[in-house]
Each structure stands twice: as C-alpha cells, then as structure tokens.
Residue frames as a rotation matrix with the C-alpha (Angstrom) as fourth column:
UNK 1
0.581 0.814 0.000 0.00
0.814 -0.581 0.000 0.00
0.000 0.000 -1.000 0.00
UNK 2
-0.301 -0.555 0.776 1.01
0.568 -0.758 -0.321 3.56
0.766 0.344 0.543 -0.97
UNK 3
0.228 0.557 -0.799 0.96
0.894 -0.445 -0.055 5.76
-0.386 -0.701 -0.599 1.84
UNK 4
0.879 0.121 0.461 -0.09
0.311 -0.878 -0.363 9.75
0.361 0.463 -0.810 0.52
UNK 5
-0.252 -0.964 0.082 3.24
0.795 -0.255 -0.551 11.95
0.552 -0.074 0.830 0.42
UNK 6
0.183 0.422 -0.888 3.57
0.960 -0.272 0.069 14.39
-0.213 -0.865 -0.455 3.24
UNK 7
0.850 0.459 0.257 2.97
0.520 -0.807 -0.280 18.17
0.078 0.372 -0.925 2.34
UNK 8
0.139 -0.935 0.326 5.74
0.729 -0.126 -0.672 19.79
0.670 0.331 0.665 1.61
UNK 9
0.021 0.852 -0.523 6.71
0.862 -0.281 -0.422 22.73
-0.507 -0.442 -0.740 3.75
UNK 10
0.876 0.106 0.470 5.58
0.354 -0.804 -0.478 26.72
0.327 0.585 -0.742 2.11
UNK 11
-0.547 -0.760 0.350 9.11
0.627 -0.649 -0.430 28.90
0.554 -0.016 0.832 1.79
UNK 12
-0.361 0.104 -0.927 9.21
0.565 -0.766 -0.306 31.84
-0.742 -0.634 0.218 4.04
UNK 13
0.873 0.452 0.183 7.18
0.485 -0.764 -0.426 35.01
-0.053 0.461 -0.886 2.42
UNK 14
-0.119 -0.588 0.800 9.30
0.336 -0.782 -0.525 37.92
0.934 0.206 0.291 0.55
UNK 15
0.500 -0.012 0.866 8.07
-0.530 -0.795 0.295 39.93
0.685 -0.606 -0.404 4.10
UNK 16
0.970 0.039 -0.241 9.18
0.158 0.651 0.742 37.27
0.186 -0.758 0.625 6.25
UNK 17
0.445 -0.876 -0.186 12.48
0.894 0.423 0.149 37.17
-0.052 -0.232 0.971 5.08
UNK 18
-0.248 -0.481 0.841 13.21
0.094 -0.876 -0.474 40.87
0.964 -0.039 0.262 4.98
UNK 19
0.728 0.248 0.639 11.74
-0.593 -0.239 0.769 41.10
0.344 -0.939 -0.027 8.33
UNK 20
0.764 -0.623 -0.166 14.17
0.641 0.762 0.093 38.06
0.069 -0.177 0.982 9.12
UNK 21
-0.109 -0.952 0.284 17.36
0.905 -0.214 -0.369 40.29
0.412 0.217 0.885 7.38
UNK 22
0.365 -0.021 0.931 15.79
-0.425 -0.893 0.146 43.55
0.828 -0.449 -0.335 8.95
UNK 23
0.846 -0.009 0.533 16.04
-0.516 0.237 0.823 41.60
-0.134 -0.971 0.196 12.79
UNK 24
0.874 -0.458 -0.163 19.09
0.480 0.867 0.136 40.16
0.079 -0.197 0.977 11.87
UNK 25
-0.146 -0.722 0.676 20.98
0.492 -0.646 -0.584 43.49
0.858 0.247 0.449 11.10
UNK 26
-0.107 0.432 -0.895 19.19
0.940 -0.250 -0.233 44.69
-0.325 -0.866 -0.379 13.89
UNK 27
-0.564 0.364 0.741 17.43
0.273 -0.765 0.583 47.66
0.780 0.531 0.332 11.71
UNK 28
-0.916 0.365 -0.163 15.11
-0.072 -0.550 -0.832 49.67
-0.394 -0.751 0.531 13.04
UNK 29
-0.413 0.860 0.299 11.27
0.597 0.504 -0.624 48.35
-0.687 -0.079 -0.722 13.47
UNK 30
-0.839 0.453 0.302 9.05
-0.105 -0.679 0.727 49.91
0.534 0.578 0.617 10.79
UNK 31
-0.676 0.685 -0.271 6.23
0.042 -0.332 -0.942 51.66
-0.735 -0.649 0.195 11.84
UNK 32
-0.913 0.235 0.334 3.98
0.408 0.485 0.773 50.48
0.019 0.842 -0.539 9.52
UNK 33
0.113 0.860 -0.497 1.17
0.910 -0.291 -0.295 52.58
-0.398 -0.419 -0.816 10.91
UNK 34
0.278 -0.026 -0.960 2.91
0.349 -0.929 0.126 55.45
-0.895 -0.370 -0.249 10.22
UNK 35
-0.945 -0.301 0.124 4.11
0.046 0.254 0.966 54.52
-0.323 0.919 -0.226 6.75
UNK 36
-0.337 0.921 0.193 0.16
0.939 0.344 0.000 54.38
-0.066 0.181 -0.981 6.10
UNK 37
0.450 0.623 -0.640 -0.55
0.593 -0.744 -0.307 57.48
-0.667 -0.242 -0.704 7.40
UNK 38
-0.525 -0.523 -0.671 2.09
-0.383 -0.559 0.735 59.43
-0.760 0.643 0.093 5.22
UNK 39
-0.920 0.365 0.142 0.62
0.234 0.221 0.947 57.93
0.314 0.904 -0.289 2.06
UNK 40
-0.032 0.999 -0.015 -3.05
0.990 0.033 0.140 59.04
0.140 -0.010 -0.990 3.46
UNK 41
0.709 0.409 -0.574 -2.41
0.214 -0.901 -0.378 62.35
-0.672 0.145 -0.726 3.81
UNK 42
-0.638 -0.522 -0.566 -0.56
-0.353 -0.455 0.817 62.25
-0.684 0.721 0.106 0.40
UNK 43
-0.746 0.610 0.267 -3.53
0.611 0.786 -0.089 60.88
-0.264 0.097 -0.960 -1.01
UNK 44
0.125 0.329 -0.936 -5.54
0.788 -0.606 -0.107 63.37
-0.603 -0.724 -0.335 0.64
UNK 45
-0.206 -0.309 -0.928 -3.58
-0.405 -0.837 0.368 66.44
-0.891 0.452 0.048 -1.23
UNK 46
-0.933 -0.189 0.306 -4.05
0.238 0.316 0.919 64.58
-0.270 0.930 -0.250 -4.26
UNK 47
-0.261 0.960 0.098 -7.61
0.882 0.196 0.429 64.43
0.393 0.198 -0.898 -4.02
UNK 48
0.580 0.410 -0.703 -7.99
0.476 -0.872 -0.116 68.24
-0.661 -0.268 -0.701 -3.03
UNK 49
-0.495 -0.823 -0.279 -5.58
-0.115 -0.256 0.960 68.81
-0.861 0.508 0.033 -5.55
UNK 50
-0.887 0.333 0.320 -7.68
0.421 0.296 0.857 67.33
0.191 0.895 -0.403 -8.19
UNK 51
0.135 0.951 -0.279 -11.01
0.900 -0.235 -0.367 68.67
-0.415 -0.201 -0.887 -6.59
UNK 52
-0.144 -0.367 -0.919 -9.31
0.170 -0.924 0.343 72.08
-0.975 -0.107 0.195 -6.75
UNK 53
-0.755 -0.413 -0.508 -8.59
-0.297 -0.476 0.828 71.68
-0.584 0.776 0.237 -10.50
UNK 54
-0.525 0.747 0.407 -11.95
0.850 0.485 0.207 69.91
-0.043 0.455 -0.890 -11.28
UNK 55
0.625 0.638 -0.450 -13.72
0.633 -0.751 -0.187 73.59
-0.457 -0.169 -0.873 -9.97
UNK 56
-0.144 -0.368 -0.918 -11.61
-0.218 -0.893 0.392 75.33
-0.965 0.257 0.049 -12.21
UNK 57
-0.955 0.068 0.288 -12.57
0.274 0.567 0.777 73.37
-0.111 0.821 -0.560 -15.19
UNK 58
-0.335 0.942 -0.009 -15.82
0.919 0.325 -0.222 73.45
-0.206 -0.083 -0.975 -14.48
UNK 59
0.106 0.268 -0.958 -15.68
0.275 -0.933 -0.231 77.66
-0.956 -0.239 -0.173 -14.35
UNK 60
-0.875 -0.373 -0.309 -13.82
-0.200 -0.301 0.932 77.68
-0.441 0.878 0.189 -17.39
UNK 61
-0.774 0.622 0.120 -16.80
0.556 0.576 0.600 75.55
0.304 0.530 -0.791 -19.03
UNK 62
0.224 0.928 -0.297 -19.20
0.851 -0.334 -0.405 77.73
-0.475 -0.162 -0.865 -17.46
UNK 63
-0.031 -0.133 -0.991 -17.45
-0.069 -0.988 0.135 81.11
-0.997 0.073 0.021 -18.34
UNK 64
-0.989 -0.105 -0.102 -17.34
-0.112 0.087 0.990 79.63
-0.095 0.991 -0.098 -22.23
UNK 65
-0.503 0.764 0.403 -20.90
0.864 0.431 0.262 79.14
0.026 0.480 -0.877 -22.04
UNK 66
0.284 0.246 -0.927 -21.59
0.342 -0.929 -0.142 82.36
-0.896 -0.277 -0.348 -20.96
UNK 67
-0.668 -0.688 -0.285 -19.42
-0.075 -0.318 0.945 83.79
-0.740 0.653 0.161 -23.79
UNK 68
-0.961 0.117 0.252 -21.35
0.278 0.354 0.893 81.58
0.015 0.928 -0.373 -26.27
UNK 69
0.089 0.967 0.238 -24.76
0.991 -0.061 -0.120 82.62
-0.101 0.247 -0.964 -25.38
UNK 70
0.080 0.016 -0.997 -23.80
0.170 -0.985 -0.003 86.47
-0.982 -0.169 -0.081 -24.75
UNK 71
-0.721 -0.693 0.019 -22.56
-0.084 0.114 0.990 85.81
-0.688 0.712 -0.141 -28.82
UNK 72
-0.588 0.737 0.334 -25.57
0.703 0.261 0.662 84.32
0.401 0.624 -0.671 -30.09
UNK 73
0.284 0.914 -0.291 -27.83
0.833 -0.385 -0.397 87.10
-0.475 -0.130 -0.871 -28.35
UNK 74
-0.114 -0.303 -0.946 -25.31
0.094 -0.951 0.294 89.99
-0.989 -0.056 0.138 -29.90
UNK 75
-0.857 -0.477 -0.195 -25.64
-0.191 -0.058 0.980 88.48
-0.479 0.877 -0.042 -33.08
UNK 76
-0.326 0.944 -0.051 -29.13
0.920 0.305 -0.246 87.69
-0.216 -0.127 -0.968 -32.68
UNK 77
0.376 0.451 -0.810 -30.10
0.325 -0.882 -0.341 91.50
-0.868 -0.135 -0.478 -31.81
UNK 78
-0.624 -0.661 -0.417 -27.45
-0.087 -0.472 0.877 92.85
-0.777 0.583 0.237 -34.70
UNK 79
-0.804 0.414 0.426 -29.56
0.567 0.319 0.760 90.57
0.179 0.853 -0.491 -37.29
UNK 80
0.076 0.901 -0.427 -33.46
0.925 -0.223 -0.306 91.93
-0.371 -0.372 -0.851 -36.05
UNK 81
0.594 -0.008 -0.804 -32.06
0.278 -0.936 0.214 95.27
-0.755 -0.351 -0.554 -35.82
UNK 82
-0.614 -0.775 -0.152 -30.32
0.223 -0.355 0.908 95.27
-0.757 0.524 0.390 -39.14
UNK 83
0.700 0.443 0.560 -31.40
0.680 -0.174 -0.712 96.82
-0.218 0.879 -0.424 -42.03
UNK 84
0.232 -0.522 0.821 -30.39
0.973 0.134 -0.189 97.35
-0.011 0.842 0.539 -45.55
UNK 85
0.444 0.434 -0.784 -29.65
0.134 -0.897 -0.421 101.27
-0.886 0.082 -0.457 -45.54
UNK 86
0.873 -0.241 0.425 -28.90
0.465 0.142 -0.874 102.51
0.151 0.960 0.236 -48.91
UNK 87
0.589 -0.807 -0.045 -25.52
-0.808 -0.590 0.009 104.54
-0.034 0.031 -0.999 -47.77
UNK 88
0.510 -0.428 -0.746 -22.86
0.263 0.903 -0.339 101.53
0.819 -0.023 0.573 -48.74
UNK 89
-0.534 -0.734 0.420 -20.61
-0.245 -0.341 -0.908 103.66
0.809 -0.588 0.003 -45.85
UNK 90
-0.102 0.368 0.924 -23.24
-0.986 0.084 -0.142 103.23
-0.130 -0.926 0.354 -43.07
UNK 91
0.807 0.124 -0.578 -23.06
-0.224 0.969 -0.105 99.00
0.547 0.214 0.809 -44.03
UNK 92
0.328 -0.797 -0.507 -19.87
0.273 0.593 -0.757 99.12
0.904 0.110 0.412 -43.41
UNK 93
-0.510 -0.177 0.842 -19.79
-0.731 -0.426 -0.533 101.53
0.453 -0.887 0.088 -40.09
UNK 94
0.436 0.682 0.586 -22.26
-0.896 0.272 0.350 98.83
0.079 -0.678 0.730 -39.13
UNK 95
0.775 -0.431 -0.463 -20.26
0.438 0.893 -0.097 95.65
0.456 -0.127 0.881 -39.57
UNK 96
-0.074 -0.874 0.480 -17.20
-0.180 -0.462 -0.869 97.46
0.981 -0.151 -0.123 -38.46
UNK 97
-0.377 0.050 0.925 -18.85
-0.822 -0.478 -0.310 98.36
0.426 -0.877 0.221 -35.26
UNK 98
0.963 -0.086 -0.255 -20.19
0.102 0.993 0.052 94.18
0.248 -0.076 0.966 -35.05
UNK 99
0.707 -0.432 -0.560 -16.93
0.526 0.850 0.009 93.31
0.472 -0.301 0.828 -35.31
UNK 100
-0.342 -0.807 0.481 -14.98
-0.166 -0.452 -0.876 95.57
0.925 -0.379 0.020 -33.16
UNK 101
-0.002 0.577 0.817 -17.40
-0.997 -0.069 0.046 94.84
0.083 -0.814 0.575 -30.38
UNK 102
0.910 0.154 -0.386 -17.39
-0.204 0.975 -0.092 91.34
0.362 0.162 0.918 -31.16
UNK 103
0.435 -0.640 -0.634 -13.70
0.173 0.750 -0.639 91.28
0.884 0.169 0.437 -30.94
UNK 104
-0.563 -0.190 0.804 -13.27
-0.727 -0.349 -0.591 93.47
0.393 -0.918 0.059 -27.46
UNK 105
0.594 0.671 0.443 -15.86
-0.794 0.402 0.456 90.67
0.128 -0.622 0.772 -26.31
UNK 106
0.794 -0.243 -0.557 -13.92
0.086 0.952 -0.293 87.79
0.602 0.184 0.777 -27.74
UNK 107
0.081 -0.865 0.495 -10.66
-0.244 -0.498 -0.832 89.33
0.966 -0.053 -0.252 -25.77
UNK 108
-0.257 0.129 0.958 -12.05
-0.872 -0.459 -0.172 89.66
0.418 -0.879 0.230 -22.60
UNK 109
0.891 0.451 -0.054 -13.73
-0.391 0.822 0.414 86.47
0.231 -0.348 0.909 -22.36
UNK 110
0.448 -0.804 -0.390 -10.20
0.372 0.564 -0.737 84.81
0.813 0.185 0.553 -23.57
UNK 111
-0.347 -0.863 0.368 -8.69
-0.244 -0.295 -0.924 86.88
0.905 -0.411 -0.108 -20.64
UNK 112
0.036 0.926 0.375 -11.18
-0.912 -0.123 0.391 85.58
0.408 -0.356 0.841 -18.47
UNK 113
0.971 0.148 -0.186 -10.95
-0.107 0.972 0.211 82.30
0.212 -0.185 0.960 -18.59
UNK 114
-0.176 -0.944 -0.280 -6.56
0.238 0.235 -0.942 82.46
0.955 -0.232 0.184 -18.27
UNK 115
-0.488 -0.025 0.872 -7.34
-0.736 -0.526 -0.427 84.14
0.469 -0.850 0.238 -15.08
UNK 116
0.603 0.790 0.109 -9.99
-0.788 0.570 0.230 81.46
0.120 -0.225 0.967 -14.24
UNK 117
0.908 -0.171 -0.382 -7.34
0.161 0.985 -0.059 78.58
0.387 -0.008 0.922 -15.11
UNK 118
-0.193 -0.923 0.333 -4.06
-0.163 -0.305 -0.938 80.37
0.967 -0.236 -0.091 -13.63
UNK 119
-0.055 0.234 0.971 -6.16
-0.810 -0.579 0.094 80.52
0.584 -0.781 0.221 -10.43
UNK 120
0.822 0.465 0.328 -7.21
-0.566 0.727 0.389 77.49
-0.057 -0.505 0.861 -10.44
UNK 121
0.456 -0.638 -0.621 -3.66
-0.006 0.695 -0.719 75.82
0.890 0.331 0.314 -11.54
UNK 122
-0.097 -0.394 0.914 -2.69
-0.544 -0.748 -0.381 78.35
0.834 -0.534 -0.141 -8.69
UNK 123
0.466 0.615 0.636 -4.84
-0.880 0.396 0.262 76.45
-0.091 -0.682 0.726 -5.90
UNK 124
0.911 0.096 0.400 -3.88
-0.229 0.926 0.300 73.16
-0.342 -0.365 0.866 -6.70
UNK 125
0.183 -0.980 0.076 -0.03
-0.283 -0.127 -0.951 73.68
0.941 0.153 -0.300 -7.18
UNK 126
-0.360 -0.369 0.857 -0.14
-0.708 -0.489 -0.509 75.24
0.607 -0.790 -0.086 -3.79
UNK 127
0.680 0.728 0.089 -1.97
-0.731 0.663 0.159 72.11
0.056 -0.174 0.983 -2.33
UNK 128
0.616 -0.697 -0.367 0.95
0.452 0.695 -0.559 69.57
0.645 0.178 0.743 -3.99
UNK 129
0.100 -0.840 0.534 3.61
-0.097 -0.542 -0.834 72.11
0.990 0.031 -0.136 -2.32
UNK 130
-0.289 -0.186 0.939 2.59
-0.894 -0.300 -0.334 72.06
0.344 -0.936 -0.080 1.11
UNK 131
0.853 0.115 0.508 1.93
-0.372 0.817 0.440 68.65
-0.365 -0.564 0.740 1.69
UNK 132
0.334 -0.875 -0.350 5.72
0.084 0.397 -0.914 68.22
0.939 0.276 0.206 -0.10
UNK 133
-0.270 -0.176 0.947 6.66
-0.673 -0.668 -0.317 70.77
0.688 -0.723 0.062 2.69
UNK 134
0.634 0.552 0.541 4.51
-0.769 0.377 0.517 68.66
0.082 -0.744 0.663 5.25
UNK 135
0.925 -0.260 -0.276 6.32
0.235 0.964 -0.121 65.09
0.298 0.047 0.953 3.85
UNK 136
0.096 -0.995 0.000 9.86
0.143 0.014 -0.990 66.38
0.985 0.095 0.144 3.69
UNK 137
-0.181 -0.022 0.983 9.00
-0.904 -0.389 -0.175 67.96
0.386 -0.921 0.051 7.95
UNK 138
0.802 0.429 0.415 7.30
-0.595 0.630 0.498 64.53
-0.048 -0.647 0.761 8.66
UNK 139
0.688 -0.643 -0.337 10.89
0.302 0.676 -0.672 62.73
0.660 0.361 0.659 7.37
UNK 140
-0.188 -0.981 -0.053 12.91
0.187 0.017 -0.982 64.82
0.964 -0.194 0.180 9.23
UNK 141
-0.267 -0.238 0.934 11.30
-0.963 0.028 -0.269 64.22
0.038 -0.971 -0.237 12.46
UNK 142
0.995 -0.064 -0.078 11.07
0.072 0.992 0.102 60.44
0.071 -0.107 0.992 11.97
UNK 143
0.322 -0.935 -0.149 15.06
0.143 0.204 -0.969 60.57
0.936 0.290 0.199 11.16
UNK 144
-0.587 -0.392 0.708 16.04
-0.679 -0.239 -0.694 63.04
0.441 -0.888 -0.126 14.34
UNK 145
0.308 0.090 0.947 13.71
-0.912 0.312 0.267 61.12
-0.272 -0.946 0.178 17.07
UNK 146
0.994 -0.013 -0.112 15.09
0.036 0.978 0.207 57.82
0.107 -0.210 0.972 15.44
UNK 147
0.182 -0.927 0.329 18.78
-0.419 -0.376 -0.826 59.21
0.889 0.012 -0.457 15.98
C-alpha cells in the first residue's frame, strides 16, 4: 500500500524574510502605521488637488458658455435690428462696429478664462507644495527622534 506523500513545507514570504534580514541586522522596526498614514495624507492632497482643478474646469466651461450665449444674443439683436440702408458707408460703419465689439468681447472672455485657469492651476499647485513641505517635515522628524 502507498501511503499519501507528506505536504511539503511553504518557503518563508518575501516579508518574512526581509523582516528576518531587517532583525538580523538589527534595523530599526518599521512603523507600519505610520508609513500608512504618510501615504493618506498624500492621497488626501491629491484628491484636493484634483477637486481644486476639477472647480476650475468646471468655471472655465461655465465662463465659455456664458461667452457663447452672450454671442448668439449679440448676433441675434445685430440681425433683427439690421437693415439694408442705402448709404454703402453706413453697411460698413455697421459691420465694423459688429466686429470691433465682437472682438473686445472675444478678448475679454479669452482673458477671463486664463485668469480662471491660472487661479485654479494656482490652488492646486499650492496644495501639492505644502503637503511636499509637510512630507519632507514629517521625514525629518522620523530621522532626528530615530537618531
């Protein structure tokens, strides 16, 4: 009678054995709690970082719709309110005065919205920066109290 082969046993885990070579150099314990928490409040900035730049999208997209309807109602009223006059000079003072008004609109908007997305790049720069600031302070008191 065959008798069933006994189970081999499982190799140590990759963590096992660095724990193993960490306690054998006699490293210093990781705080594995605290290793957590740093990556949660870098997380954290990320996600207010993106929130930030999601509400500046979103203005932009609102300030371009604005734009586009303020566009269709100037060009709306221009048509209604045009007519043919027979001076060819007062045709052209009227388109002129369309598109000079058309293009001080188009300007402004366009300067609008950079402001709108500088602000907002502005916001969530400053966000990434100070939780660098925060990571690089939280390293160098982990280093000095493990001196």
């Amino acid at each position: 009678m065959a008798s069933k082969p006994q189970p081999q046993p499982q190799p140590p885990s990759l963590i096992d054995m660095f724990m193993s070579l960490g306690r054998d150099l006699r490293l210093p314990s990781i705080d594995v709690e605290h290793i957590l928490d740093h990556h949660r409040k870098n997380l954290e900035a990320l996600e207010q970082s993106a929130r930030a730049s999601a509400a500046g999208a979103s203005s932009v997209l609102a300030k371009q719709r604005e734009a586009i309807e303020a566009a269709f109602r100037e060009f709306s009223d221009f048509a209604q309110t045009y007519r043919v006059p027979g001076d060819p000079k007062e045709v052209l003072a009227k388109h002129a005065d369309f598109a000079r008004k058309s293009f001080e609109t188009a300007v402004k908007n366009t300067s609008d919205v950079a402001e709108i997305v500088r602000k907002s790049d502005s916001a969530s720069a400053e966000i990434l920066r100070r939780r660098m600031h925060e990571a690089m302070d939280e390293v160098r008191h982990s280093y000095e109290e493990h001196k």
